[in-house]
GUZA-947952 format. One line per field, with one value per residue (C-alpha): residue number from 1; y, z, x. Coordinates in nm, 2 decimals, padded with zeros to 4 digits. Example, Ala and Ser with C-alpha at 12.3 -4.5 7.8 and 13.67 -1.06 7.14 Angstrom:
<nodes>
k 1 | 2
c2 -00.45 | -00.11
c3 00.78 | 00.71
c1 01.23 | 01.37
</nodes>
This chain:
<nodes>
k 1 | 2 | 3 | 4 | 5 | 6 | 7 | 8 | 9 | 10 | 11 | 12 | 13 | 14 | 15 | 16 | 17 | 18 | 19 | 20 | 21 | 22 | 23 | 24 | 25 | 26 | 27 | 28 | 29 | 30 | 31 | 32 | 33 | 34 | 35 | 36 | 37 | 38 | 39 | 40 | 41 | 42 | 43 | 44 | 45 | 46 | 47 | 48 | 49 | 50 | 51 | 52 | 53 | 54 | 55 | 56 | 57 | 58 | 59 | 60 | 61 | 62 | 63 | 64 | 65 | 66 | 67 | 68 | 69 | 70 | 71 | 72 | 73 | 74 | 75 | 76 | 77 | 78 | 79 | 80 | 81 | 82 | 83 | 84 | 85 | 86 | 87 | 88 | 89 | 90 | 91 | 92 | 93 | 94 | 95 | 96 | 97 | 98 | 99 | 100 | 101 | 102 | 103 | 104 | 105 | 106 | 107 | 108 | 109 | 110 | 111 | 112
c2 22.24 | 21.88 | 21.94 | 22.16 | 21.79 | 21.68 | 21.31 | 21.36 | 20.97 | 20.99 | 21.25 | 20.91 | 20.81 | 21.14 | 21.20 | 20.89 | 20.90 | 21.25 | 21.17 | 20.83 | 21.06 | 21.34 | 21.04 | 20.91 | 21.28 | 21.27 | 20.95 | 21.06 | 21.35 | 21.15 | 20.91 | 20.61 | 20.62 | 20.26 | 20.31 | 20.03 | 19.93 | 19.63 | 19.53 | 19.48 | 19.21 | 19.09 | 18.96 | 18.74 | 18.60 | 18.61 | 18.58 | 18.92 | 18.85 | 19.15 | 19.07 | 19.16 | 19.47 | 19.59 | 19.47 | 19.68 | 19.98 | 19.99 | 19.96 | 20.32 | 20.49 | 20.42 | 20.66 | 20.71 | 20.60 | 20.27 | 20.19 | 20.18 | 20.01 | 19.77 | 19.75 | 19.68 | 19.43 | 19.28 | 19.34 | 19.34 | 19.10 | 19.34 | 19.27 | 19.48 | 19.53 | 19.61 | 19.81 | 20.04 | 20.06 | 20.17 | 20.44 | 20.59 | 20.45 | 20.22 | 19.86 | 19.94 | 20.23 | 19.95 | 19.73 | 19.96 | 20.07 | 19.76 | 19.66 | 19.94 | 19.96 | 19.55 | 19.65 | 19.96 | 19.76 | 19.50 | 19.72 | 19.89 | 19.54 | 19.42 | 19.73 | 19.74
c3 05.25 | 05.23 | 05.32 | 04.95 | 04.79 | 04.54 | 04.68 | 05.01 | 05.00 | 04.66 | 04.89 | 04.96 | 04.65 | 04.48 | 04.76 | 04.70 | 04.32 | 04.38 | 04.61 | 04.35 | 04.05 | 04.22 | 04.39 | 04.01 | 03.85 | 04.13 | 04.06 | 03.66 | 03.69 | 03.89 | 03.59 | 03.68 | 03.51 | 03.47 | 03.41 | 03.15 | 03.21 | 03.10 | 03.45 | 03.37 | 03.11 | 03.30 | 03.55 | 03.34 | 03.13 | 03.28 | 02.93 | 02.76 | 02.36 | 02.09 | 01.98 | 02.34 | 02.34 | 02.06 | 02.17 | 02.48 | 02.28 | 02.07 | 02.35 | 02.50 | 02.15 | 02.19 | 02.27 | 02.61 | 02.61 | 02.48 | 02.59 | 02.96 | 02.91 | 02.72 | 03.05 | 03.23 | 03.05 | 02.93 | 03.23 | 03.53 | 03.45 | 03.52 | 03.37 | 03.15 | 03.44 | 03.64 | 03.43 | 03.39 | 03.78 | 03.76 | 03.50 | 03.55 | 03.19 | 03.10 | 02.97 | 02.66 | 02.61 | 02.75 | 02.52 | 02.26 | 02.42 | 02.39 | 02.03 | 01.89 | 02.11 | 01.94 | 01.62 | 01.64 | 01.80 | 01.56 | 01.30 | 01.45 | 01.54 | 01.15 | 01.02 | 01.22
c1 03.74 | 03.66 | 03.25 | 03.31 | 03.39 | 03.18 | 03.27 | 03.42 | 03.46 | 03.71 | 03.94 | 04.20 | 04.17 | 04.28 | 04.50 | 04.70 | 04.71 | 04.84 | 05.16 | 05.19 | 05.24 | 05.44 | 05.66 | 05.69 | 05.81 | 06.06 | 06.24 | 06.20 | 06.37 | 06.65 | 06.75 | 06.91 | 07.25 | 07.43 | 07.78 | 07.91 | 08.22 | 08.45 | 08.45 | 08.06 | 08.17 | 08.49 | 08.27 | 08.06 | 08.39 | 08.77 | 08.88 | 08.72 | 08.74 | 08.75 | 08.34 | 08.29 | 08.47 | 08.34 | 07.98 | 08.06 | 08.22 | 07.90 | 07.66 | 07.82 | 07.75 | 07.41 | 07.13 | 07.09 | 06.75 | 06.90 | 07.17 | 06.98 | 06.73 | 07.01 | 07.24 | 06.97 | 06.86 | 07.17 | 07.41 | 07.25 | 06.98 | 06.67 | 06.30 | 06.09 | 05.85 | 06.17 | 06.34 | 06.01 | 06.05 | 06.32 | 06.32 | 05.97 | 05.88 | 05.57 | 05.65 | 05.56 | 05.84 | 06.07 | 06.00 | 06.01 | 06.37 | 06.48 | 06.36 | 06.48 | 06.84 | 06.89 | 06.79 | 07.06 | 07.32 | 07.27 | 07.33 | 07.66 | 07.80 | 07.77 | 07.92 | 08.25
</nodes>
């Protein structure tokens, strides 16, 4: 089978990129979910105010895709390049995630 190789020397090459992208739609299909909680903000500030409440309470009406990338971000701390990591994306769709996710929670934080 591998004497029928074009490039017999390419086989660990292919190989590799072939577990690397079925090791990738593995992880994607197993989403990271962050749970917010206001134990998430409690820990940051003893003395929880209503803006950071209704930051929180805003942040969970989100779109998914936002409001992880947000937590990630926001709560526990994570880089773009992490945060890509960590949910299969590619730093661009994080940083799309995240412009977008501000922009929206901006906007539902100034109409409440």
């Amino acid at each position: 089978m591998i004497g029928g190789l074009r490039e017999p020397a390419a086989f660990g090459g292919w190989i590799a990129a072939l577990a690397r992208h079925r090791a990738t739609d593995h992880f994607r299909r197993q989403r990271l979910e962050v749970e917010l909680t206001d134990t998430h903000v409690a820990r940051e500030a003893p003395d929880i105010t209503m803006e950071a409440r209704e930051a929180v309470a805003a942040i969970r009406e989100l779109p998914e895709a936002y409001r992880e990338t947000l937590v990630l971000r926001l709560v526990e701390g994570f880089s773009g390049a992490e945060i890509a990591d960590l949910c299969g994306l590619t730093p661009d769709s994080v940083r799309v995630n995240l412009h977008r996710g501000f922009k929206l929670l901006r906007q539902r934080l100034e109409s409440r």
